[in-house]
Residue, then its C-alpha position, 0 to 999 in steps of 0.5 A: x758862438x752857436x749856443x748848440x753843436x750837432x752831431x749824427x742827429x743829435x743838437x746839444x743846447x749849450x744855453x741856460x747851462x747853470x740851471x741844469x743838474x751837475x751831471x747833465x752840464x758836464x754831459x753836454x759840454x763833453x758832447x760838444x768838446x768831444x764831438x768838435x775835437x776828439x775824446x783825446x784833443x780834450x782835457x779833463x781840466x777843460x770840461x771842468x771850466x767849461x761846464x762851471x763844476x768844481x773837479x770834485x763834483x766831475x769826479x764824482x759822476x765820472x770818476x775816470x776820463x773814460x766814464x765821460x767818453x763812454x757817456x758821450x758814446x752812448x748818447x750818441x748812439x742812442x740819438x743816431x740809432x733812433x735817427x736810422x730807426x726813425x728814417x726806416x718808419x717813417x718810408x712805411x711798412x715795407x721792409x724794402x722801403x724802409x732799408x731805403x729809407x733809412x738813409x734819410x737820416x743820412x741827409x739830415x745828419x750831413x745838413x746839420x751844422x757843426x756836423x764833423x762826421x760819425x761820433x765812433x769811426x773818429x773815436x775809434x780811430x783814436x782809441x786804443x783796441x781792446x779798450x772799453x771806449x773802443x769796444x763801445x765803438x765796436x758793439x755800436x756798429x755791431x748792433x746798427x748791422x744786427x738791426x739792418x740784418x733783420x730789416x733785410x732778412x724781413x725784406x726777403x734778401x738773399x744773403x741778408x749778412x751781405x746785404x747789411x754789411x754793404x748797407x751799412x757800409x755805405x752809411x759809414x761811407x756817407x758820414x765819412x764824405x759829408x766830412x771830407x768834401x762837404x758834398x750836399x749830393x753824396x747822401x743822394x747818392x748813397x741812397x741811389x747805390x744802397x736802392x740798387x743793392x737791394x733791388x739786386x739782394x731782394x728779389x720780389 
């Protein structure tokens, strides 16, 4: 077995476990089980044995199955949201470059191994609407459209709200397509379609 797993940008090490605090040995291995198989394919009692604590000392830090997903949920989007953010930086100054560029990180999620696609869209889509996972899976997506809302508001969009919709619908698409076909050009591709829409949105 890899002595990792990764998932939107992020590489949990499953190595030197025992060394590690309680908390964060429980965290990972909820990472790579929930990640793998879904918050709901994966029992309490499994992460139990696979991290090595006692039930009481998971309880402790996590006293319902939810506050593990939820800590897994935010992990994640804080690794995946400073991917996109660091895509965008690193295309430059220019907000239009960086609405671009911000689709890199798209490439790098899609290559990594272990990769099964967005963390949220596939717990959202087994969770129950109106519950705190699923409003978690909710206001991930809400800010990512905030974020690029603004990127296109500063790259002189005309309808900035449109814009970040399409957008960020094209990045969902993409997760969704280096799943299902494993095509190593669809990251290129939503990166082609996403440059014209601002081209088309963002008149110079």
């Amino acid at each position: 077995m890899a002595d990792h797993v990764s998932f939107e940008g992020a590489t949990v090490r499953q190595a030197d476990t025992a060394a590690r605090p309680a908390r964060e040995r429980i965290l990972d291995t909820a990472f790579r089980l929930f990640y793998a198989r879904g918050p709901r394919g994966v029992g309490v009692d499994t992460v139990i044995a696979d991290s090595g604590v006692a039930k009481a000392t998971l309880y402790k830090h996590f006293p319902r199955k939810d506050d593990l997903v939820l800590a897994y949920l935010d992990t994640v989007d804080q690794t995946w949201f400073g991917q996109l953010r660091a895509a965008a930086r690193d295309a430059g100054d220019d907000p239009r470059a960086q609405l671009v560029g911000m689709f890199d990180a798209l490439a790098n999620a899609a290559r990594r191994e272990g990769y099964h696609g967005c963390a949220f869209i596939n717990t959202a889509a087994e969770s129950e609407t109106g519950s705190e996972v699923h409003a978690r899976t909710v206001e991930h997506k809400r800010v990512v459209r905030a974020w690029v809302t603004d990127l296109a508001r500063r790259a002189g969009a005309v309808d900035p709200d449109l814009l970040s919709r399409q957008l960020t619908m094209l990045i969902d698409g993409g997760l969704a397509v280096g799943v299902l076909d494993a095509d190593p050009t669809a990251p290129d591709a939503a990166k082609a379609a996403a440059r014209a829409l601002i081209d088309a949105s963002c008149p110079r």
